[in-house]
C-alpha positions in Angstrom: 0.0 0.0 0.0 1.3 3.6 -0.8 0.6 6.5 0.8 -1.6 9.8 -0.8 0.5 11.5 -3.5 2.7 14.5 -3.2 0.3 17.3 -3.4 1.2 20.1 -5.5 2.7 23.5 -4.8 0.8 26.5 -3.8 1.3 30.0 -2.1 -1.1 30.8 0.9 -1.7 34.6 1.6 -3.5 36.8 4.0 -3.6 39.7 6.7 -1.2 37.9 9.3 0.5 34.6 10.1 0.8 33.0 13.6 3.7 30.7 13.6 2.4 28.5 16.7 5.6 29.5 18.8 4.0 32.1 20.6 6.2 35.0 18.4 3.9 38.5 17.6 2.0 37.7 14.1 3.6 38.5 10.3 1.9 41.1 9.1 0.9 40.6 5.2 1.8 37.3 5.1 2.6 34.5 2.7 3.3 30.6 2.9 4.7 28.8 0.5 4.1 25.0 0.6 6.0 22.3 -1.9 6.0 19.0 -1.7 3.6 18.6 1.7 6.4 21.1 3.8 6.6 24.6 4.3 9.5 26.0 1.9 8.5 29.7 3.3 6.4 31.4 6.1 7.0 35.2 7.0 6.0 38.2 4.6 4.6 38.4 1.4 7.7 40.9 0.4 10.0 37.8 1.3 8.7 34.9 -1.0 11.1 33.0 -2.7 11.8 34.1 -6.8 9.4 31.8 -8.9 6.5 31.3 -6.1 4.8 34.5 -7.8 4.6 32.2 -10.7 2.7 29.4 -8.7 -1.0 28.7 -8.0 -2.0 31.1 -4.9 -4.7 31.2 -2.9 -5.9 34.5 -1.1 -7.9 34.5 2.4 -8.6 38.3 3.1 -9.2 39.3 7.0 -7.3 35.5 7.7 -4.6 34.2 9.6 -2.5 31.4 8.8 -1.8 29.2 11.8 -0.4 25.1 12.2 -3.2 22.8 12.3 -4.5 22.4 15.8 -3.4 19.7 18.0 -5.6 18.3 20.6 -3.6 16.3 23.4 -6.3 14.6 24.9 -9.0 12.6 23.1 -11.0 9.5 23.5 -11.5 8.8 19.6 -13.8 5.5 20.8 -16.1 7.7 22.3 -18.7 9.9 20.6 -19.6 11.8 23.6 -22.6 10.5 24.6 -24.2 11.1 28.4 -22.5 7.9 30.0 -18.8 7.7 29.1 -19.0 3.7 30.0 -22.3 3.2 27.8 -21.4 5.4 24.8 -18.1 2.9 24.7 -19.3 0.7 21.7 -18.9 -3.3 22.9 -17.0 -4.7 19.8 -13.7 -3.9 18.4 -15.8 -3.1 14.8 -17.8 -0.9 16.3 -15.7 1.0 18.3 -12.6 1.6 15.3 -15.7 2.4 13.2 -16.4 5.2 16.0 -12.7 6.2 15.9 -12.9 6.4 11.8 -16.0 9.1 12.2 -14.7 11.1 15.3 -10.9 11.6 13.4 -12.7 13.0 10.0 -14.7 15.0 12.9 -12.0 16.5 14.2 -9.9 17.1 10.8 -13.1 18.9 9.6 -12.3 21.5 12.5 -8.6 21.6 11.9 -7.5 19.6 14.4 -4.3 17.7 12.6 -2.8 15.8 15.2 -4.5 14.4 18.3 -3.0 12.3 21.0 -5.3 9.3 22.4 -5.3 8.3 25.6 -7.3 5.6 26.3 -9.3 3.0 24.6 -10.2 -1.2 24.9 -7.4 -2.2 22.2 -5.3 -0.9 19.8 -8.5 1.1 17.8 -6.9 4.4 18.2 -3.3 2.5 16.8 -5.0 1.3 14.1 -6.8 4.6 13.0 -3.6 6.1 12.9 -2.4 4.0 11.0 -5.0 4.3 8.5 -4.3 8.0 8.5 -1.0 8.0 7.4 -1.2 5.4 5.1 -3.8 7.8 3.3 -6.6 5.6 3.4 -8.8 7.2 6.1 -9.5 11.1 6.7 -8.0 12.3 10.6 -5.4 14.0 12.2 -2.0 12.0 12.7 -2.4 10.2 16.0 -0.2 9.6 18.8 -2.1 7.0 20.6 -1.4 5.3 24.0 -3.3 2.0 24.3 -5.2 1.0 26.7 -4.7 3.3 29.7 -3.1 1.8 32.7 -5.5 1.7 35.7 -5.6 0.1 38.9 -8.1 -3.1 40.1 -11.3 -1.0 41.6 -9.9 2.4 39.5 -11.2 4.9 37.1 -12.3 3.6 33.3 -11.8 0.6 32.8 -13.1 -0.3 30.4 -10.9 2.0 28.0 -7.9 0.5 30.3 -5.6 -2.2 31.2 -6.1 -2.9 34.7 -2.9 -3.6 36.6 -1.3 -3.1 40.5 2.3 -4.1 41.3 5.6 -3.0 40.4 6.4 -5.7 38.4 3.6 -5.2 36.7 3.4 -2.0 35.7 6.2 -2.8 33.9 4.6 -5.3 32.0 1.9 -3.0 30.9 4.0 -0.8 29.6 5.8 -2.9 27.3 2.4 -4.7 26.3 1.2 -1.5 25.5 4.4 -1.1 23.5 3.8 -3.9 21.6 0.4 -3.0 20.7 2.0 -0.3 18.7 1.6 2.8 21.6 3.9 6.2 21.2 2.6 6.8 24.5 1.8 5.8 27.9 -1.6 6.7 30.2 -1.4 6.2 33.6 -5.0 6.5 35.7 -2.7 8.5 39.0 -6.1 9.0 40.9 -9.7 8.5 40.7 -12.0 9.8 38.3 -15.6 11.5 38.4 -16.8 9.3 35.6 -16.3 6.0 37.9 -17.4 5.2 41.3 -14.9 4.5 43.8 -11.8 5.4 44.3 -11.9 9.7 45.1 -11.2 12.0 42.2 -8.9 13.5 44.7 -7.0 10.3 46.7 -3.7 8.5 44.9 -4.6 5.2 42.6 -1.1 4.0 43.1 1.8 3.6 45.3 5.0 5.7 44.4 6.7 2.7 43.7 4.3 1.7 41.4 4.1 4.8 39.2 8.3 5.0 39.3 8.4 1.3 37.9 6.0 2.7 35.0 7.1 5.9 34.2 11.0 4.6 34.4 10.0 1.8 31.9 8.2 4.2 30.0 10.8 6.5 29.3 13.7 3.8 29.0 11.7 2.3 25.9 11.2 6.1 24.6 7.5 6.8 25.9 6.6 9.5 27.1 3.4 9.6 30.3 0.3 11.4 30.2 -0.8 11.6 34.0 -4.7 11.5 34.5 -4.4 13.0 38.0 -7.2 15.4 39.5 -6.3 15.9 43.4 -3.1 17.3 44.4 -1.5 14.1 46.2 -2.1 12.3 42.5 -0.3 15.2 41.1 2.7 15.1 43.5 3.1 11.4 43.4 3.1 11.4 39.7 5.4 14.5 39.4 7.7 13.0 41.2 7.5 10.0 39.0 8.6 12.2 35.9 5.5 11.9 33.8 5.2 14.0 31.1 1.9 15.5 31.4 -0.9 16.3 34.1 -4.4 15.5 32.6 -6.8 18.0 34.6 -5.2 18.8 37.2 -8.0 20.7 39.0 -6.6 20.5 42.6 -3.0 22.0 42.6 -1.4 23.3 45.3 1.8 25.6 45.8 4.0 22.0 45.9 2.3 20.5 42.9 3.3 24.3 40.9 6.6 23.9 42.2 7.0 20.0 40.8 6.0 20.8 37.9 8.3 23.7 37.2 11.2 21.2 38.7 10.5 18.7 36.3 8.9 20.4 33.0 5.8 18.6 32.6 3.0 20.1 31.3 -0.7 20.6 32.0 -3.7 19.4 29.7 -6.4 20.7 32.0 -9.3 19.9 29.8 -11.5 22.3 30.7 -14.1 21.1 28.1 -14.3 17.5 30.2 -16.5 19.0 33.2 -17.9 21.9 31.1 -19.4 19.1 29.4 -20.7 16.8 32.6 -22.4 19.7 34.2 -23.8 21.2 31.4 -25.2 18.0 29.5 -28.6 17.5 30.0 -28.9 13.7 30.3 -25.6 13.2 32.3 -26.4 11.1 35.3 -26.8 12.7 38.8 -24.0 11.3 40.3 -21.8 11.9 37.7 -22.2 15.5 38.2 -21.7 15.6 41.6 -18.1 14.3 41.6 -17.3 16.8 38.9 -19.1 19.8 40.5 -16.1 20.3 42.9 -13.3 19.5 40.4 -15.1 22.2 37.6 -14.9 25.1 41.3 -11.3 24.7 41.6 -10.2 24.0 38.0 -9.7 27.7 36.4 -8.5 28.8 40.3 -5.1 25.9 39.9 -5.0 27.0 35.8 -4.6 30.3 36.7 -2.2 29.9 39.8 -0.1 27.5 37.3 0.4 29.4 34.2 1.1 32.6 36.7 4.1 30.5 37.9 5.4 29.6 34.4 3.5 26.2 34.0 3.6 25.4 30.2 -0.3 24.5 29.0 -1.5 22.6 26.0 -4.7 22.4 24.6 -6.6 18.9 25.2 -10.4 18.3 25.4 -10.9 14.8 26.4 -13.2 14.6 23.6 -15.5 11.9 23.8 -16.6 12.0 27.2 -20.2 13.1 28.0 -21.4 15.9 26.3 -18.0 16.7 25.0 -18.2 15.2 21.0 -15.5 15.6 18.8 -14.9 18.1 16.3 -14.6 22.0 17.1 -12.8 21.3 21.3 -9.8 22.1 20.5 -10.6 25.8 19.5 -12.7 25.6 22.2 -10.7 24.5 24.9 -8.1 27.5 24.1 -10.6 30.1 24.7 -11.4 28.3 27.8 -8.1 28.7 28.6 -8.0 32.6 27.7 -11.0 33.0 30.0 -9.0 31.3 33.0 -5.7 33.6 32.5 -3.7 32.4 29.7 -2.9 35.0 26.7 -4.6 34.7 23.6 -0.6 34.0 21.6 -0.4 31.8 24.3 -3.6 30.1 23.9 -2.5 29.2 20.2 0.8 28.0 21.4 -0.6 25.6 23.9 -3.0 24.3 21.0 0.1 24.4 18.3 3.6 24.3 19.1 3.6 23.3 22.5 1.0 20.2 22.4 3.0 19.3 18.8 6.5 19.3 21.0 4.6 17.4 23.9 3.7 14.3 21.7 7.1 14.2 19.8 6.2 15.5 16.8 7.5 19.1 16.9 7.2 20.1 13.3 3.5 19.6 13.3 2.4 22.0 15.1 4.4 25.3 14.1 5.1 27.3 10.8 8.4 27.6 9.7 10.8 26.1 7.1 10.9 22.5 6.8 8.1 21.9 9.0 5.2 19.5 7.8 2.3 22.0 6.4 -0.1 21.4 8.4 -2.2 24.3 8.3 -5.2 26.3 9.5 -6.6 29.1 8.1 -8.7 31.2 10.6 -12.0 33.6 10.2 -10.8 36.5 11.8 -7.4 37.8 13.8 -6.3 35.0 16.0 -3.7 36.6 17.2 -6.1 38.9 19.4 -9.6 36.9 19.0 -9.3 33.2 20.2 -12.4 32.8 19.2 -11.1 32.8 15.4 -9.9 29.3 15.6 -13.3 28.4 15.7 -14.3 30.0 12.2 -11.8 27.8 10.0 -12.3 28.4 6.4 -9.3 25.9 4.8 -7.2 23.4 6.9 -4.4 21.5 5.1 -2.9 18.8 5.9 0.9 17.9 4.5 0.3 20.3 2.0 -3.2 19.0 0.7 -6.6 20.9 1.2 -8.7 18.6 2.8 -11.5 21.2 4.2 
């Protein structure tokens, strides 16, 4: 099987360009993409001698921006009321689910997702499928089955595991199931009864033996951790990433800027719970707490210097995939962070988190992945939400 032919070159113009790196916007701006890479980004003045000459495509009142990357998504799940009943029950069904929810989220200019947590290997396979050209979605960067403890949260989108030795294990199963990435359940959750949203899931031995096994077969380890004592213990662990991190104290700040990780605080997850009409009762009442303290630790974290990305735990009730990602950055504008920033955490920095670096900025070399906005994103979050041509290695495919 080969994969989708070299598109052709073509010149992309309009008011301003936003590289994803966080720099101030080019005014008057121009990219010039050959061969599914950028060859050019900056101003129009600047393009290369002979572009003039190629096929160009104006977007007045614009900006050019990477495709979106959303660093947390359940592609299994279509975001129905009950996370554990909207799960399809056969392997068929549920890559069938992953096939619709990826072209979901391309539609919106999402272009690389990262998937943390499902039965098998559905979000592998999807991937897969994507790059081989033979199904429509964002690259993926897909974990597996995420790790979770006997009596702990999901699983049934998890391999359920206790012991050091074992942890271990899971990680090279995972491994072997063709994961880029590792998901560790670090406390419980609000969508299963149990173990407290806010208590530990494992011992510090146990997440050590994981995230040390992780990293020494080149993984990196997305943390689902909501209370602070789930936060320290897998900090100190070395994950890679807190997902929600709604509890953080002044220790769990400092961790993080001790160690680098970075915070997906999915702001889109309990927006979802509280607001969605047939969400069970109880449901919402473990998240009600978590969604009161969730922009209070956002904002006390990116104060400090915490680096955010941009991920929406898409699938889980009330939260469908497709248009979270924009979303979920001007949630994270409301709660502190500033709108350059905002794009960063759902470009470059999300891109860099999940290994692939050149996917989620604009600049010479890099893969042209591309969004082109309604509006001026570089002041208006709200713009990534309006997207009127998305690219993907070099090929319009909205």
């Amino acid at each position: 099987m080969t994969g989708p032919e070299t598109p052709d070159p073509v010149v992309l113009r309009a008011p301003r360009l936003v590289d994803g790196t966080g720099a101030e916007p080019v005014p008057d701006a121009a990219l010039f993409v050959e061969g599914g890479r950028i060859a050019y980004a900056g101003p129009a003045a600047g393009l290369p001698e002979g572009a003039g000459q190629l096929p160009a495509l104006d977007f007045p009142g614009a900006t050019l921006l990477p495709g979106l990357v959303d660093a947390h998504v359940h592609l299994v799940a279509s975001g129905g009321p009950d996370l554990a009943a909207d799960v399809p029950g056969s392997e068929a069904e549920r890559t069938l689910a992953a096939v619709a929810n990826a072209r979901r989220q391309l539609e919106h200019g999402v272009t690389l997702v990262r998937d943390l947590g499902a039965p098998g290997a559905e979000a592998v396979l999807v991937g897969r499928a994507v790059e081989a050209g033979t199904v429509a979605g964002p690259r993926v960067v897909a974990s597996g089955p995420a790790v979770t403890m006997t009596g702990g949260h999901i699983p049934y989108l998890g391999r359920v595991t206790d012991g050091v030795d074992n942890m271990r294990a899971a990680v090279r199963a995972n491994l072997a199931m063709g994961a880029r990435c590792i998901k560790v359940v670090a406390t419980g959750g609000v969508l299963t009864q149990g173990v407290d949203p806010r208590e530990p899931a494992y011992t510090q031995p146990e997440l050590d033996a994981l995230v040390d096994e992780a990293h020494r077969l080149g993984l990196t380890v997305a943390a689902h951790a909501i209370g602070e004592g789930g936060v320290a213990s897998a900090l100190r662990a070395g994950v890679d990433s807190i997902e929600h991190g709604m509890f953080l104290d002044e220790a769990a700040i400092e961790l993080f800027l001790a160690t680098g990780a970075r915070l997906s605080a999915t702001f889109l997850a309990p927006h979802g719970i509280l607001g969605g009409p047939s969400v069970p009762e109880w449901i919402k009442a473990r998240a009600r707490p978590a969604a009161e303290a969730q922009a209070r630790s956002f904002r006390a974290a990116v104060a400090a210097g915490v680096p955010a990305v941009a991920g929406t735990d898409a699938g889980t009730p009330d939260n469908p995939h497709g248009g979270g990602a924009a979303r979920e950055a001007a949630f994270m504008v409301d709660a502190g962070l500033d709108t350059l920033a905002a794009v960063r955490a759902a470009t470059g920095e999300a891109a860099d988190l999940l290994g692939i670096a050149d996917r989620g900025v604009l600049r010479q070399g890099a893969a042209a992945d591309v969004l082109v906005a309604d509006g001026d994103a570089a002041t208006d979050i709200t713009a990534l939400q309006r997207p009127l041509a998305v690219f993907q290695d070099g090929r319009r495919v909205v």
